[in-house]
Biopython code that builds the backbone (N, CA, C, O; Angstrom):
import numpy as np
from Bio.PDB.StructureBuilder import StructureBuilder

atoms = [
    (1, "UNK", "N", (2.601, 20.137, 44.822)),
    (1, "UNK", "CA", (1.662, 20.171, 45.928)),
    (1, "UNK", "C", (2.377, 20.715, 47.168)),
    (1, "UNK", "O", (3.520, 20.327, 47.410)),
    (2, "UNK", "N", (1.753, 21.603, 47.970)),
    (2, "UNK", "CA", (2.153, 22.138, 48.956)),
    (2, "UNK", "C", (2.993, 21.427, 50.072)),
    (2, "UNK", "O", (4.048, 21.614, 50.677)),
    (3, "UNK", "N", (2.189, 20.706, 50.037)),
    (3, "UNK", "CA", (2.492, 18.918, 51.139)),
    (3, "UNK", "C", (3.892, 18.231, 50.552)),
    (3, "UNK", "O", (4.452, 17.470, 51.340)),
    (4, "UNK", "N", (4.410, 18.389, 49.466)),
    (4, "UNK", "CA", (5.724, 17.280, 48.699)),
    (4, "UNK", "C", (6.284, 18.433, 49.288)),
    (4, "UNK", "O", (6.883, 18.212, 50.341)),
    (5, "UNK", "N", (6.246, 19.913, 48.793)),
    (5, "UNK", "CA", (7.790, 21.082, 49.203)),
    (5, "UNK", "C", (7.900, 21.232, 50.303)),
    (5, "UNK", "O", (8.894, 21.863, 50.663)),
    (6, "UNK", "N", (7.130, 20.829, 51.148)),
    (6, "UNK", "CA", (7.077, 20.846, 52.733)),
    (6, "UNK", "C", (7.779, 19.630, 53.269)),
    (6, "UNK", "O", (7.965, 19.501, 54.479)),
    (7, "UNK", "N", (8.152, 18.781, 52.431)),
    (7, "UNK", "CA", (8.674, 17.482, 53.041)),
    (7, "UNK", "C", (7.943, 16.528, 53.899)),
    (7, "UNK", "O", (8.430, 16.131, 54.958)),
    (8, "UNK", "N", (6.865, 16.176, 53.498)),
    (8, "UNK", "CA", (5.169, 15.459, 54.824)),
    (8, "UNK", "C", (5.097, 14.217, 53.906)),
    (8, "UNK", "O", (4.787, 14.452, 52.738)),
    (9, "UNK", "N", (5.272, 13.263, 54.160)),
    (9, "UNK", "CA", (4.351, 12.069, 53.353)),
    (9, "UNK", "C", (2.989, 11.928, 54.170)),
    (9, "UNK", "O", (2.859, 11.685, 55.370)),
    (10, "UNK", "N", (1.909, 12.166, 53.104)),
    (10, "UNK", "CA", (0.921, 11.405, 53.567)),
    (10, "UNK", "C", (0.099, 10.030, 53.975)),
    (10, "UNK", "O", (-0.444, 9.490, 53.011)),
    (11, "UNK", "N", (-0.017, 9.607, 54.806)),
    (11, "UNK", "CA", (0.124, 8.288, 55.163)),
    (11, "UNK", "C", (-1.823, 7.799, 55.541)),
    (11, "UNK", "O", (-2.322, 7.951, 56.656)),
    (12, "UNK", "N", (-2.253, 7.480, 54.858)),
    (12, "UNK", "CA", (-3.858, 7.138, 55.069)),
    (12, "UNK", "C", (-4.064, 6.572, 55.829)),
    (12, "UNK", "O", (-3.081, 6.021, 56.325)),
    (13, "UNK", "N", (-5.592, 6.246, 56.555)),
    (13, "UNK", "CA", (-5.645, 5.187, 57.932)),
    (13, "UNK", "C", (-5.892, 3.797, 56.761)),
    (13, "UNK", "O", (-6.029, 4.173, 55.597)),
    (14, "UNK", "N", (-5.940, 2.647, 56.936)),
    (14, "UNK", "CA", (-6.571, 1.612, 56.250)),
    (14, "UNK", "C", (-8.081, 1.664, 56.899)),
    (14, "UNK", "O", (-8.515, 1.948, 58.016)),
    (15, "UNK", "N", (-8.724, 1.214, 55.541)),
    (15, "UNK", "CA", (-10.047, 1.442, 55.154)),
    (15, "UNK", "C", (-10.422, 0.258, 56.748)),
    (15, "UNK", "O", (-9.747, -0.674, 57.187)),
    (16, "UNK", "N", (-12.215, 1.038, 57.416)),
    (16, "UNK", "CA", (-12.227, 0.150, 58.127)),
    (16, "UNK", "C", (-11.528, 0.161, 59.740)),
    (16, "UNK", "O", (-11.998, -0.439, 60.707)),
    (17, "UNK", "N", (-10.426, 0.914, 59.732)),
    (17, "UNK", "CA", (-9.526, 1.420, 61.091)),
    (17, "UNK", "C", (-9.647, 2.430, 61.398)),
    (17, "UNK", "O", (-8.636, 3.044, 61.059)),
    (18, "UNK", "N", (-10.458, 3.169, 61.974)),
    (18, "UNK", "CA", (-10.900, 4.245, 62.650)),
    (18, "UNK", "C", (-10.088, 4.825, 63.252)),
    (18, "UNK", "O", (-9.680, 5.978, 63.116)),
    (19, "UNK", "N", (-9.698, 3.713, 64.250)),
    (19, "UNK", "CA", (-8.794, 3.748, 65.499)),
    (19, "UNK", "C", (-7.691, 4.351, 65.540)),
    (19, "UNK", "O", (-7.285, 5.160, 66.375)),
    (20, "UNK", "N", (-6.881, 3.684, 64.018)),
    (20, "UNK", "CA", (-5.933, 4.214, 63.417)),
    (20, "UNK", "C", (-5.629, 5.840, 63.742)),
    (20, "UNK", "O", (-4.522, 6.147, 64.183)),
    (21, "UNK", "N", (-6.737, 6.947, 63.487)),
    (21, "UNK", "CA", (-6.998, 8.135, 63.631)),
    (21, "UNK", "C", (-7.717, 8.529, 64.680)),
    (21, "UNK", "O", (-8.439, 9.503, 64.463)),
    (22, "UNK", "N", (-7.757, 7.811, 66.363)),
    (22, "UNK", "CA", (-8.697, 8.240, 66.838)),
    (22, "UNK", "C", (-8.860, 9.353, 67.204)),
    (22, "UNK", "O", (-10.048, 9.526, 67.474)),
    (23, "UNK", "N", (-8.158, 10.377, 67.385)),
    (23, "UNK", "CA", (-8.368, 11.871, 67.652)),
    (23, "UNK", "C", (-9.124, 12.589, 66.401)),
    (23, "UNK", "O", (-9.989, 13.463, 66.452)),
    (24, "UNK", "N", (-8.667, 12.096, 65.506)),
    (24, "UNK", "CA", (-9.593, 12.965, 64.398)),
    (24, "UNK", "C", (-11.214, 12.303, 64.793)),
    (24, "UNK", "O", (-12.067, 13.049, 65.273)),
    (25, "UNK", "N", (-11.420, 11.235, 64.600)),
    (25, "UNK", "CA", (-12.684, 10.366, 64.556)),
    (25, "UNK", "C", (-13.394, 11.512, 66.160)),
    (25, "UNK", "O", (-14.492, 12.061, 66.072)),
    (26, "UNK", "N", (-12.678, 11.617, 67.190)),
    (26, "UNK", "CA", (-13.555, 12.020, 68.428)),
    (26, "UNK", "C", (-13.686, 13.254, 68.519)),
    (26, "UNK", "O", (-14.446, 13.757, 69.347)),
    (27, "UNK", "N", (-12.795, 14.116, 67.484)),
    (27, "UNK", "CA", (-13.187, 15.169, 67.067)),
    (27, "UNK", "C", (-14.459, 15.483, 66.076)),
    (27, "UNK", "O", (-15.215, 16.455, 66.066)),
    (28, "UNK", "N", (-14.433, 14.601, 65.452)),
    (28, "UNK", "CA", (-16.259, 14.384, 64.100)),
    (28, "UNK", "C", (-17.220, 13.900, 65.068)),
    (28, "UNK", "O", (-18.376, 14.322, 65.067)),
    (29, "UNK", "N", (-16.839, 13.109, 65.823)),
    (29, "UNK", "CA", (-17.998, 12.794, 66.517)),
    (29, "UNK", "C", (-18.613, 14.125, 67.598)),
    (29, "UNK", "O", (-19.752, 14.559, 67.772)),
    (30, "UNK", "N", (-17.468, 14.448, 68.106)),
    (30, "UNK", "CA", (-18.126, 16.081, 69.089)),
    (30, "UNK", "C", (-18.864, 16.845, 68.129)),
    (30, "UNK", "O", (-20.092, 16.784, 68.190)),
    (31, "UNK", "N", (-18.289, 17.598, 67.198)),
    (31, "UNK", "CA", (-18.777, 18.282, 66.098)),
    (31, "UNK", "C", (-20.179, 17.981, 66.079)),
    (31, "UNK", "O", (-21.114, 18.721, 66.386)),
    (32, "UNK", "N", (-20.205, 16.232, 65.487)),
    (32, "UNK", "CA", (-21.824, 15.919, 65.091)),
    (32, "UNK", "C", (-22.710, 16.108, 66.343)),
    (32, "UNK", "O", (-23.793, 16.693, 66.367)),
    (33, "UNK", "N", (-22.229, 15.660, 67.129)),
    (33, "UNK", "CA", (-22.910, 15.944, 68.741)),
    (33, "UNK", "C", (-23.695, 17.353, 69.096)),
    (33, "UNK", "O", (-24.829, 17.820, 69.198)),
    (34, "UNK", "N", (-22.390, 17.680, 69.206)),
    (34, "UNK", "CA", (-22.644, 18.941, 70.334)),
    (34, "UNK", "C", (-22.854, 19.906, 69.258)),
    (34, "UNK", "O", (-23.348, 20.928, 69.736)),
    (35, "UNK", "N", (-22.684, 19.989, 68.038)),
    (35, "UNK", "CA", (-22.898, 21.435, 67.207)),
    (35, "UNK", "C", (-24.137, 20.931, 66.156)),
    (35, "UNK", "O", (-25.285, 21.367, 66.226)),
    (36, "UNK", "N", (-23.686, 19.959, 65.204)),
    (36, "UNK", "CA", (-24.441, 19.609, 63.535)),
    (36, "UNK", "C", (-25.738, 19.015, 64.076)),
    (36, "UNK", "O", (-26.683, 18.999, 63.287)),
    (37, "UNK", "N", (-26.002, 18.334, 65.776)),
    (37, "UNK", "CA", (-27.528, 18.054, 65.595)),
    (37, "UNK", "C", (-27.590, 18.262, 66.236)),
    (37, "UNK", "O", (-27.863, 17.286, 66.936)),
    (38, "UNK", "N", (-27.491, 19.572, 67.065)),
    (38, "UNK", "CA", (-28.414, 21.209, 67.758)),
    (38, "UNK", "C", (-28.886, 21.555, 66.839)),
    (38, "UNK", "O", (-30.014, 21.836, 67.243)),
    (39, "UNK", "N", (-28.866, 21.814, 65.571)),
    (39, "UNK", "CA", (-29.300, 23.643, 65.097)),
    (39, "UNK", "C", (-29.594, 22.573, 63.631)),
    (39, "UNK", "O", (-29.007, 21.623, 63.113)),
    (40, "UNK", "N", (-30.486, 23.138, 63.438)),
    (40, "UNK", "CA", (-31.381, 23.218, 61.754)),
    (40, "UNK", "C", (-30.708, 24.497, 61.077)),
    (40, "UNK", "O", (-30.973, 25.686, 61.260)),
    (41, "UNK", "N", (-29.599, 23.804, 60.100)),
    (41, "UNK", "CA", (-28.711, 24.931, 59.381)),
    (41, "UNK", "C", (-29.941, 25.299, 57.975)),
    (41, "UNK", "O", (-30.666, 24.426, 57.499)),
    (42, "UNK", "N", (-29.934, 26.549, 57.578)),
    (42, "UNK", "CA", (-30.453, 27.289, 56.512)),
    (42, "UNK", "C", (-29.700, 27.688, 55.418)),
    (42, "UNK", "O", (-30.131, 27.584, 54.270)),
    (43, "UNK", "N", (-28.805, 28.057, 55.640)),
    (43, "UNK", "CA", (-27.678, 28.340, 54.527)),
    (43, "UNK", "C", (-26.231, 27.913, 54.839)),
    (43, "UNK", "O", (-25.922, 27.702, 56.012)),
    (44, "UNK", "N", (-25.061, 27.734, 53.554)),
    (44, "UNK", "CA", (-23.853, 27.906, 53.911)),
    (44, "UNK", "C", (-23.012, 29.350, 54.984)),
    (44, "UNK", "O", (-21.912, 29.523, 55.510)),
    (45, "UNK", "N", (-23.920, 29.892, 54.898)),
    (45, "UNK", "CA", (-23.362, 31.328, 55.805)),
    (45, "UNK", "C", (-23.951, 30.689, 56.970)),
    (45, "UNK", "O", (-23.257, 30.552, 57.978)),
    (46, "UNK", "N", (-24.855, 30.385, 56.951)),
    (46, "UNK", "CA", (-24.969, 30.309, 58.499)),
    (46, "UNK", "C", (-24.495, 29.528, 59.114)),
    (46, "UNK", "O", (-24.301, 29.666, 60.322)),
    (47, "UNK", "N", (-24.055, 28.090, 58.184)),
    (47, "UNK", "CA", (-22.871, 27.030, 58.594)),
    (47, "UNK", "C", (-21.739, 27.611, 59.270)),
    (47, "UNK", "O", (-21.533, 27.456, 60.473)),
    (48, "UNK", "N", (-20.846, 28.426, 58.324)),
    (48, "UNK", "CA", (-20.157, 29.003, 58.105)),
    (48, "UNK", "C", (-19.792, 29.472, 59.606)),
    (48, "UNK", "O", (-19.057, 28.872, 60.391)),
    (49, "UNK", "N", (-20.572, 30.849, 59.850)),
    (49, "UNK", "CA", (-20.941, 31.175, 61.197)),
    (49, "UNK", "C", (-21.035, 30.116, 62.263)),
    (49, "UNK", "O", (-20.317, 30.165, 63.262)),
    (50, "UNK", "N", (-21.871, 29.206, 62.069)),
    (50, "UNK", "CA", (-21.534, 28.200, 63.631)),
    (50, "UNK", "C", (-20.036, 27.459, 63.531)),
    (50, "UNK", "O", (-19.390, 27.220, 64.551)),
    (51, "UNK", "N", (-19.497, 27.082, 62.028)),
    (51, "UNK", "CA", (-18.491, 26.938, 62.647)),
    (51, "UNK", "C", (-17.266, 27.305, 62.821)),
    (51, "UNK", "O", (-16.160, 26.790, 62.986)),
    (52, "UNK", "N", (-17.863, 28.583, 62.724)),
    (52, "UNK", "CA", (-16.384, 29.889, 63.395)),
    (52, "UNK", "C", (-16.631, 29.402, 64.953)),
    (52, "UNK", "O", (-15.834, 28.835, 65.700)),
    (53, "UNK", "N", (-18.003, 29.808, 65.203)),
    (53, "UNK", "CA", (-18.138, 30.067, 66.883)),
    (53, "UNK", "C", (-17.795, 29.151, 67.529)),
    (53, "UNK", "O", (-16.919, 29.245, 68.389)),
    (54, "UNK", "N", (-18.579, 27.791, 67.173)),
    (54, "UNK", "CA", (-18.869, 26.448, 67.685)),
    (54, "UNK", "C", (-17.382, 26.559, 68.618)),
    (54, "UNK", "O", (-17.333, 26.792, 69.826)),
    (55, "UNK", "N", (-15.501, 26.184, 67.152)),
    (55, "UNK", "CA", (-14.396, 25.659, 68.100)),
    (55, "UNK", "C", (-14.200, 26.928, 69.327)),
    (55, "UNK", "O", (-13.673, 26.538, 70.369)),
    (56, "UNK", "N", (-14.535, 28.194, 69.267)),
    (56, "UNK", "CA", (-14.096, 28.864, 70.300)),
    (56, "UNK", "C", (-14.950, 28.629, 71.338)),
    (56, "UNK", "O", (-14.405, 28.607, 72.441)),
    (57, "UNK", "N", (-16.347, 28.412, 71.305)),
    (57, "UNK", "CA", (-16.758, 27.875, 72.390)),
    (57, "UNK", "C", (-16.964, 26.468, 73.096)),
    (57, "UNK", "O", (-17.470, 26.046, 74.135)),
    (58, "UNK", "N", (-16.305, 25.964, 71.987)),
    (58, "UNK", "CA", (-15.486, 24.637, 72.862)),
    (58, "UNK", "C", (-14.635, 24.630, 73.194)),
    (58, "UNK", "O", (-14.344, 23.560, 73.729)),
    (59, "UNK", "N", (-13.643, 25.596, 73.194)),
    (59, "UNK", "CA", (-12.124, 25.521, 73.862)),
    (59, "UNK", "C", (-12.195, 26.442, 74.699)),
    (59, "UNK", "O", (-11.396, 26.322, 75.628)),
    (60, "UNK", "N", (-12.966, 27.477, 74.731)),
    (60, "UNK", "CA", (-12.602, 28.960, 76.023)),
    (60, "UNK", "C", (-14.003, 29.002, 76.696)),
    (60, "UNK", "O", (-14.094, 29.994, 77.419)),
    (61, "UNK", "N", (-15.386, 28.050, 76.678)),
    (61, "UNK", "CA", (-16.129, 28.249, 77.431)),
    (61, "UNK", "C", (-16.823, 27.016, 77.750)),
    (61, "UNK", "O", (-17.920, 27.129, 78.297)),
    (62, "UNK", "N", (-16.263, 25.581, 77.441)),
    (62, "UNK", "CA", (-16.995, 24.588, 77.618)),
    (62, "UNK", "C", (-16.057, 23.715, 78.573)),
    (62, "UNK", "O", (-14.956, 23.294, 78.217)),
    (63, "UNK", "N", (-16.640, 23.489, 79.863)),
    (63, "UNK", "CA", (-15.309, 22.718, 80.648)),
    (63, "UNK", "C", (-15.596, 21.290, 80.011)),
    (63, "UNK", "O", (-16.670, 20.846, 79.606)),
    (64, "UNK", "N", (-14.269, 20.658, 80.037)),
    (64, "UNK", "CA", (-14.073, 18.957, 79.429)),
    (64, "UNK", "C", (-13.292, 18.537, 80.620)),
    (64, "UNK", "O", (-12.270, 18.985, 81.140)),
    (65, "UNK", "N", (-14.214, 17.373, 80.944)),
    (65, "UNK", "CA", (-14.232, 15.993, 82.394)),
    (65, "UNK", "C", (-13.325, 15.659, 81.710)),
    (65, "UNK", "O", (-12.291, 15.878, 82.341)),
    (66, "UNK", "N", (-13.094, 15.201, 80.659)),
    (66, "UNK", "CA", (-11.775, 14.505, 80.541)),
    (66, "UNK", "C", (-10.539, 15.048, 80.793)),
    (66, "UNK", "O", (-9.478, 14.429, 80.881)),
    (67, "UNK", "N", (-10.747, 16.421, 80.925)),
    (67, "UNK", "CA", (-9.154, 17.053, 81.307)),
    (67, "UNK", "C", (-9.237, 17.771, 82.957)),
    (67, "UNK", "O", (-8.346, 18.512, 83.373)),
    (68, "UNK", "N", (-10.285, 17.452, 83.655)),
    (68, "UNK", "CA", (-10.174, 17.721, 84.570)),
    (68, "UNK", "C", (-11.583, 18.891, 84.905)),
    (68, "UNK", "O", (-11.797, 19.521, 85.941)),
    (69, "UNK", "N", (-12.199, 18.879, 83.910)),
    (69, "UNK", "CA", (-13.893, 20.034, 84.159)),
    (69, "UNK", "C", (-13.010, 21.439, 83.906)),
    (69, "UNK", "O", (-13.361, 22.438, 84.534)),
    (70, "UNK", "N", (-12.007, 21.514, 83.103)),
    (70, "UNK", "CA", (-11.663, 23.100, 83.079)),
    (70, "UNK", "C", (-11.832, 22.891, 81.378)),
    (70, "UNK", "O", (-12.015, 21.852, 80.743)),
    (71, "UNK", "N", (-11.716, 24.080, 80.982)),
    (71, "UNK", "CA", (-11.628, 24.539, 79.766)),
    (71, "UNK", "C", (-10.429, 24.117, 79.219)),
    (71, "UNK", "O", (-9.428, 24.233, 79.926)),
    (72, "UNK", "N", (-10.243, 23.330, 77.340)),
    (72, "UNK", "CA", (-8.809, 23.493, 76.869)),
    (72, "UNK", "C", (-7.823, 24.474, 76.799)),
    (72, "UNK", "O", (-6.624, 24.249, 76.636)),
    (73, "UNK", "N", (-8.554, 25.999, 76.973)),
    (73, "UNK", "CA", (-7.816, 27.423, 77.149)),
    (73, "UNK", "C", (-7.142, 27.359, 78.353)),
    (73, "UNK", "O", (-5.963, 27.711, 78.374)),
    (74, "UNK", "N", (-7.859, 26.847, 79.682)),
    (74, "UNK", "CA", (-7.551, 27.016, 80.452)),
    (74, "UNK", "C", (-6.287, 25.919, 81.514)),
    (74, "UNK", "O", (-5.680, 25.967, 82.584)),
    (75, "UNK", "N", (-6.513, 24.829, 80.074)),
    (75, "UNK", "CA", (-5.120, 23.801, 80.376)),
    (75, "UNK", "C", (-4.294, 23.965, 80.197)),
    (75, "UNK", "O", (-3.250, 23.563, 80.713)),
    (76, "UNK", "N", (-4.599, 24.942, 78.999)),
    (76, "UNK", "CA", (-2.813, 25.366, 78.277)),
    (76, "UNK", "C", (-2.257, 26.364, 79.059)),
    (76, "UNK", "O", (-1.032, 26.486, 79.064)),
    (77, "UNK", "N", (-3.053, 27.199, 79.812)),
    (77, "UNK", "CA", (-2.614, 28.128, 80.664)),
    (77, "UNK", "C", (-1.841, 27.675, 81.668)),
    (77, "UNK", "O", (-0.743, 28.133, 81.986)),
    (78, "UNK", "N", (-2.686, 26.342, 82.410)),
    (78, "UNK", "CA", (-1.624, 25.737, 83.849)),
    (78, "UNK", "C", (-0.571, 25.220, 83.295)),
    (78, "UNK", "O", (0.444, 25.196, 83.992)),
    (79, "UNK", "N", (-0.490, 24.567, 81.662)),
    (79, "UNK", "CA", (0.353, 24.202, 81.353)),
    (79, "UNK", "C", (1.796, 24.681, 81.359)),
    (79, "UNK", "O", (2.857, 24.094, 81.573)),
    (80, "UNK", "N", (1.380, 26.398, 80.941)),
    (80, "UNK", "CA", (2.661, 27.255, 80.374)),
    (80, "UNK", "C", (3.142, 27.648, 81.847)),
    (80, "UNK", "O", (4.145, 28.344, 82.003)),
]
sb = StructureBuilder()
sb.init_structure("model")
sb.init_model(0)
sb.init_chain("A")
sb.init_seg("    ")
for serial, (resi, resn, name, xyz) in enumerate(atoms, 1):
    if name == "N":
        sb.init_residue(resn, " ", resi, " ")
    sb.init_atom(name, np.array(xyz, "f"), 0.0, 1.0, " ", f" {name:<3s}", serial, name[0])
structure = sb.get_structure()
């Protein structure tokens, strides 16, 4: 497996602990939010398609209050 020659143990959350993972969890939850219940999907292509677009227009055109009302593109920029 790709993951053993790479040297990574995988380490699971325990069943029940969300928390455990909360960045992944508030990442599924935006997703379901702001993209999966807007739009009445029709096909896997058209899935597909929103979610190419969806992360770029959450990182280079959607400002986030939690980082200050700027864009994540535009944090990493003041960052560098």
């Amino acid at each position: 497996m790709w993951v053993e020659k790479q040297g990574i143990t995988i380490q699971h959350i325990q069943p029940g602990q969300p928390q455990q993972n909360a960045y992944v969890e508030r990442y599924n939850r935006t997703v379901r939010h702001e993209w999966l219940d807007q739009y009445i999907i029709k096909s896997i292509e058209e899935a597909q398609d929103q979610a190419t677009q969806w992360p770029w227009t959450y990182n280079n055109d959607r400002p986030n209050m939690g980082i200050g009302g700027t864009t994540p593109v535009m944090k990493l920029k003041m960052a560098a």
